[in-house]
C-alpha positions as CSV (number, residue, x, y, z in Angstrom):
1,X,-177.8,-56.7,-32.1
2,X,-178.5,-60.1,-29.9
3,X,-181.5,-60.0,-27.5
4,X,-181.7,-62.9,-25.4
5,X,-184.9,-64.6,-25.6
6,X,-186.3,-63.6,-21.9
7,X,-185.7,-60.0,-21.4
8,X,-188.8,-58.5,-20.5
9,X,-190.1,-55.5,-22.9
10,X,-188.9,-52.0,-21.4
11,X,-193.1,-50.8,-21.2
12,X,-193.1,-53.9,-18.5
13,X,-190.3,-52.8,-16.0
14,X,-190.9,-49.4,-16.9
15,X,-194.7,-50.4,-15.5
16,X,-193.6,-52.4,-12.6
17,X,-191.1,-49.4,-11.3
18,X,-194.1,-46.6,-11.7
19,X,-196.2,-49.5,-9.5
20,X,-193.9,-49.7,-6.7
21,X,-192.5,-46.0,-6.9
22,X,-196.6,-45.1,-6.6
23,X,-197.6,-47.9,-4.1
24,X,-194.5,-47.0,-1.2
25,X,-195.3,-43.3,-1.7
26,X,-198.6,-44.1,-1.0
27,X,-198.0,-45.8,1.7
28,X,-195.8,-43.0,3.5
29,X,-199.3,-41.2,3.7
30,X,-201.7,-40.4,6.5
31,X,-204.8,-41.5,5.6
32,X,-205.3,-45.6,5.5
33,X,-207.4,-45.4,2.1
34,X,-204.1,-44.0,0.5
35,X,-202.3,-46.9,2.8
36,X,-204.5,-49.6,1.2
37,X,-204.1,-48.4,-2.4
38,X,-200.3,-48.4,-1.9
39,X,-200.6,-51.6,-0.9
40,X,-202.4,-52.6,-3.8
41,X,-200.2,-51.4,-6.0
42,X,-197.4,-53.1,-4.6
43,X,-199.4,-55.8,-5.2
44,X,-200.5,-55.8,-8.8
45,X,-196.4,-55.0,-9.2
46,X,-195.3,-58.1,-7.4
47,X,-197.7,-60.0,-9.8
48,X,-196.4,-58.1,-12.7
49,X,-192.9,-58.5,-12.1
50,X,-193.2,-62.2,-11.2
51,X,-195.1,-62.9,-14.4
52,X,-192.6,-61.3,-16.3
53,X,-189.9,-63.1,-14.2
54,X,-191.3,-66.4,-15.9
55,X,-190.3,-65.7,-19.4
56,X,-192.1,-65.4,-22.4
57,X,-195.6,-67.1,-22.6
58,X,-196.2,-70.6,-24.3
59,X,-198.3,-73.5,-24.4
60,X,-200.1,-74.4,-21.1
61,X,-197.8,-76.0,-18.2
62,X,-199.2,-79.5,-18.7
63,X,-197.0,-82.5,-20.0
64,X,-198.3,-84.0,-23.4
65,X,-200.9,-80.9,-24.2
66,X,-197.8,-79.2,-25.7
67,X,-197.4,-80.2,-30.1
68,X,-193.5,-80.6,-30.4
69,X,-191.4,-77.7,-30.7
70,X,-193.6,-75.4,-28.4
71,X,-192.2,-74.1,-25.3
72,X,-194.3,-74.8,-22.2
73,X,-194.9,-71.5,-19.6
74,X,-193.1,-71.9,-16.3
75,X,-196.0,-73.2,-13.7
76,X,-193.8,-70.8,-11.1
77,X,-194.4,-68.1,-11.8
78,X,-198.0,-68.6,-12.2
79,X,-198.1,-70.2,-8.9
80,X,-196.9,-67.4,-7.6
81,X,-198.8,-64.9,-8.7
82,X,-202.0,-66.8,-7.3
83,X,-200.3,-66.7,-3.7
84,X,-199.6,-63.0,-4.1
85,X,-203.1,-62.1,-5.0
86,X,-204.5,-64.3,-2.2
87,X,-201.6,-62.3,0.6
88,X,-202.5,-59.0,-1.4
89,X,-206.4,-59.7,-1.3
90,X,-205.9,-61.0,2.3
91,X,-203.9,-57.2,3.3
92,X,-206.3,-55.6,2.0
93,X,-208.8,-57.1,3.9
94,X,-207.2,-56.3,7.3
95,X,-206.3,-52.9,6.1
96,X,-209.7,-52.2,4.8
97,X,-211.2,-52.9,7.9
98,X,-209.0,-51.2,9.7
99,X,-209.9,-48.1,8.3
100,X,-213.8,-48.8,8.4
101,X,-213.2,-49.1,12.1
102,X,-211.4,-45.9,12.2
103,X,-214.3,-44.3,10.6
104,X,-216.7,-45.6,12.9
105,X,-214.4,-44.3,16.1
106,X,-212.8,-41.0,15.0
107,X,-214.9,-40.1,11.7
108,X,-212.1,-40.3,9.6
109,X,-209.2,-42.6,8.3
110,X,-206.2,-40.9,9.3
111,X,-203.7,-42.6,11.5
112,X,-203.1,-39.8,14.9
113,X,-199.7,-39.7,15.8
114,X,-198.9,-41.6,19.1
115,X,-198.4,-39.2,21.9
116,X,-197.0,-41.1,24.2
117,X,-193.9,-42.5,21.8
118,X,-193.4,-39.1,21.0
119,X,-193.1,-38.2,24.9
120,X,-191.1,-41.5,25.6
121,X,-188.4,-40.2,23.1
122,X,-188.7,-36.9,24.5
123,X,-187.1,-38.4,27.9
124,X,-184.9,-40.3,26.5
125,X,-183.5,-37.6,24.6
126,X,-182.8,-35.8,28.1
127,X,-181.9,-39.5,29.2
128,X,-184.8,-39.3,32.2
129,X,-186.9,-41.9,33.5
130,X,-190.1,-42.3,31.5
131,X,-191.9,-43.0,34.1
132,X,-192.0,-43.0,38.8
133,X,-189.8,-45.8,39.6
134,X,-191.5,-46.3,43.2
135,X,-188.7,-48.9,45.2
136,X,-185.9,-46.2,43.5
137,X,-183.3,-45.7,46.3
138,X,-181.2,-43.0,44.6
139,X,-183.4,-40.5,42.2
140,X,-180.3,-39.0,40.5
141,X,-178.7,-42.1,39.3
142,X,-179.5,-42.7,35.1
143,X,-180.7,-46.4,34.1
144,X,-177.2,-46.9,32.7
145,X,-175.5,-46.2,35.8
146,X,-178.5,-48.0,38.0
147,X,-177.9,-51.1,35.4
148,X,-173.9,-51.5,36.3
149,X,-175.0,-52.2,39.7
150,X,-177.8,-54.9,39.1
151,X,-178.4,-57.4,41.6
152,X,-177.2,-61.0,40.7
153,X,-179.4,-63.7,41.3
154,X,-177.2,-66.6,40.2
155,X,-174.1,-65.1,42.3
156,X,-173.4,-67.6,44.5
157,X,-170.6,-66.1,46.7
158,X,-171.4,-65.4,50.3
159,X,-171.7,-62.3,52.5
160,X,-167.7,-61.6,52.1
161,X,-167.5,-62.0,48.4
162,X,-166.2,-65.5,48.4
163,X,-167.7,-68.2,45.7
164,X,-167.2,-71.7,46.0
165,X,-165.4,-72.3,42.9
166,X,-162.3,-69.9,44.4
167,X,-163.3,-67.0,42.5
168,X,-164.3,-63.7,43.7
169,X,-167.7,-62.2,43.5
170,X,-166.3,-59.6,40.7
171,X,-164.5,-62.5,38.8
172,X,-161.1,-62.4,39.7
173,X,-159.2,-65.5,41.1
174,X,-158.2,-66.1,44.6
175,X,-154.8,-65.4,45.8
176,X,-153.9,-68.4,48.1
């Protein structure tokens, strides 16, 4: 049987996949605590996944410290790894005190649902205004029909419909 020399162990990717399956179910929860350890995970799986991503491990990424022979690890990959902890470290930061300031408002962490998305899809469901339109002419028209007569500003035509370049106002061509 031929392995190639950079597939990852299975107990990696197996690790990685529980990380990400755990972290985006935790992040489909409520409460921002659960939110911030999802994200968290995540994190420690991006690191994980782009470490392995670099290969097997070898002599430090520094010309002339390797002896001959020796593989050198990718720098990449460990490059990367340090921006992903400083995003992850920087998420959790806003996320953290996003929920400390939920605390201090409401007592607890749990994001409310919005009520007033809820009642904007509610009336756009029944295809109402969501709101008084106080210069509407005509109460009964719908937005869609209300937005096929839209006032032009660029037209250019005159009181008769005429435009200067020949055409009509609705696009059509002059008969001479």
């Amino acid at each position: 049987m031929i392995v190639l020399e950079n597939t990852p162990p299975a107990i990696l990717v197996l690790a990685i996949g529980v990380l990400f399956g755990t972290g985006v179910y935790l992040l489909l929860e409520r409460p921002l605590t659960r939110v911030l350890l999802g994200f968290v995970l995540i994190g420690n799986g991006v690191n994980l996944m782009l470490l392995v991503m670099g290969g097997r491990s070898g002599a430090s990424p520094i010309i002339g410290n390797a002896p001959d022979g020796v593989r050198m690890s990718d720098p990449l990959a460990q490059a990367m790894v340090l921006t992903s902890i400083v995003i992850t470290l920087a998420l959790t930061a806003f996320v953290l005190a996003m929920a400390y300031r939920s605390w201090q408002l409401h007592g607890h962490d749990e994001v409310a649902d919005d009520v007033e998305d809820r009642r904007v899809a509610r009336h756009a469901a029944l295809n109402a205004p969501a709101f008084e339109d106080a210069d509407d002419t005509e109460p009964d028209q719908t937005l869609d029909e209300e937005a096929a007569d839209v006032y032009d500003d660029v037209d250019d035509s005159d009181a008769d419909g005429h435009r200067a370049d020949g055409h009509r106002a609705d696009g059509h061509k002059e008969l001479p």
